[in-house]
C-alpha positions as a Markdown table, in Angstrom:
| # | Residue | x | y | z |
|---|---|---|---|---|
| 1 | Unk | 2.5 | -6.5 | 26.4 |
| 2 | Unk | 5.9 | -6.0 | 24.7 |
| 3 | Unk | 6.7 | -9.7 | 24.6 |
| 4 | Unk | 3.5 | -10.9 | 23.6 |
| 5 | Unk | 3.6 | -8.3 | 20.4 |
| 6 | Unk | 7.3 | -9.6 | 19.8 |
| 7 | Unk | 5.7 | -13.1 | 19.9 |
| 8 | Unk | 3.2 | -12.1 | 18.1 |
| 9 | Unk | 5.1 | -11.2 | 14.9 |
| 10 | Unk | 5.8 | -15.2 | 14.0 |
| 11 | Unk | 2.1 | -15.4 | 12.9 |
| 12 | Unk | 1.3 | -11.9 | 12.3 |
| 13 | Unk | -0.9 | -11.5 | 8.9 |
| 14 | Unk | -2.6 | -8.3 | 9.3 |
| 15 | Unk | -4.2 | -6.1 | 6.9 |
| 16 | Unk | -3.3 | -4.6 | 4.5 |
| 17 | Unk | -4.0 | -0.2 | 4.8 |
| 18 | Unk | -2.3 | 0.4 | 1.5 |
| 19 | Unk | 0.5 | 2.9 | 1.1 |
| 20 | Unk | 0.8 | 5.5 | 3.8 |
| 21 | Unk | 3.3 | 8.4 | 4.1 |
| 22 | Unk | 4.1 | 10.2 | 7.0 |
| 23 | Unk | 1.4 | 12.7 | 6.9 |
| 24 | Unk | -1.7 | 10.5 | 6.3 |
| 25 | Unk | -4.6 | 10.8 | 8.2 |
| 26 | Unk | -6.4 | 7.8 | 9.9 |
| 27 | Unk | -9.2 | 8.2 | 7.7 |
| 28 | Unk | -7.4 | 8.5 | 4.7 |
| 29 | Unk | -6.5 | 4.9 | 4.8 |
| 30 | Unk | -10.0 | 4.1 | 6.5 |
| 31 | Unk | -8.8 | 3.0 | 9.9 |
| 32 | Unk | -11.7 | 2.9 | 12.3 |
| 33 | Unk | -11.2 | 4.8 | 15.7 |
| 34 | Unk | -11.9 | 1.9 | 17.3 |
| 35 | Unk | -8.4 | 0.2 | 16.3 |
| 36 | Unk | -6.7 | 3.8 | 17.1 |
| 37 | Unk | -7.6 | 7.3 | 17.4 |
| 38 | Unk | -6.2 | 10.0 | 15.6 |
| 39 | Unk | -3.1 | 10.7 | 18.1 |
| 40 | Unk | -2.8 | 6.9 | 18.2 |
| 41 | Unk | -2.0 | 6.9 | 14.3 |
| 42 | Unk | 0.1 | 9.6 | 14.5 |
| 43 | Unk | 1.8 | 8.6 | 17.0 |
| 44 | Unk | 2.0 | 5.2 | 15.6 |
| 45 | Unk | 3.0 | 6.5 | 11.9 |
| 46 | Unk | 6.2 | 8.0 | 14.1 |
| 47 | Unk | 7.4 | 5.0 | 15.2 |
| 48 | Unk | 7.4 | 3.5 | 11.6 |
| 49 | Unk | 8.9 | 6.4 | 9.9 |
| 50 | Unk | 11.7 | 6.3 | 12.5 |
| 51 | Unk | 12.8 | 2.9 | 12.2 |
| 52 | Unk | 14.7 | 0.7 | 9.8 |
| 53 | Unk | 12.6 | -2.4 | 10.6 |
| 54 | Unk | 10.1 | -4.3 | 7.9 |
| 55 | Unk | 8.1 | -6.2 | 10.4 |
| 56 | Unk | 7.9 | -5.2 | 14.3 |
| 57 | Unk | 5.7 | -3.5 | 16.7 |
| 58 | Unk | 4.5 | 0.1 | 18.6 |
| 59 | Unk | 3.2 | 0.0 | 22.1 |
| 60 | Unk | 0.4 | 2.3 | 22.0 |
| 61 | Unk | -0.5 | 2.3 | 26.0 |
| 62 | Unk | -0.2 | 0.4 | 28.6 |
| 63 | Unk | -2.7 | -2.0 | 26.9 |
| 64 | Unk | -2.5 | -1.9 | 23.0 |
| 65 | Unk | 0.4 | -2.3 | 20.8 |
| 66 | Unk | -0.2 | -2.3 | 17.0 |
| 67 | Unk | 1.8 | -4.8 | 15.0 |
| 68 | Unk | 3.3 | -4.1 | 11.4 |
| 69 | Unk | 4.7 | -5.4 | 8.0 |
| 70 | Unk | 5.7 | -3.3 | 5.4 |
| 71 | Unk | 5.5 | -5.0 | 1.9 |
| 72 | Unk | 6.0 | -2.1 | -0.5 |
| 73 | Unk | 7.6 | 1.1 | -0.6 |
| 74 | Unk | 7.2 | 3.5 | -3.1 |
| 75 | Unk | 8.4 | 7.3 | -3.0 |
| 76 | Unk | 5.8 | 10.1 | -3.6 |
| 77 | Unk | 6.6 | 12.2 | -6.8 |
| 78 | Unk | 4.6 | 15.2 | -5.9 |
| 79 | Unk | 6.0 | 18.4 | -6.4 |
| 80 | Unk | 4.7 | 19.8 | -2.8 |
| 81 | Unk | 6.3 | 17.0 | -1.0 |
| 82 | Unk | 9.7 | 18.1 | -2.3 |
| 83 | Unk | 9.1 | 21.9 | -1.3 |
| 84 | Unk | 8.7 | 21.0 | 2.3 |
């Protein structure tokens, strides 16, 4: 599974879930549960968070790994973010 996500990245278009921080919700950028559940996107939006990379890959289970690019960041100005 890894090597086929790692080859997968050459072609990999995707799309596109908006911005995302590390506290979204899965339905807050309208992810169906079918794709991943909420654990899944958790999960999965601890992975990104955690690495330096633009463009890779999370292995989910044993049979889904979710595939990436990030074309924009953008820091979140709100005040409560800062207090936590």
């Amino acid at each position: 599974l890894e090597e086929k996500a790692k080859n997968s990245l050459v072609n990999f278009k995707g799309d596109d879930i908006g911005f995302v921080s590390r506290d979204s919700s899965r339905e807050s950028v309208k992810l169906s549960d079918k794709i991943l559940n909420d654990s899944e996107f958790a999960y999965f939006l601890m992975n990104v968070f955690n690495t330096d990379q633009n463009s890779s890959y999370v292995i989910i289970n044993d049979n889904k790994a979710i595939l990436y690019k990030i074309n924009k960041q953008k820091l979140d100005m709100n005040s409560d973010k800062f207090e936590q």
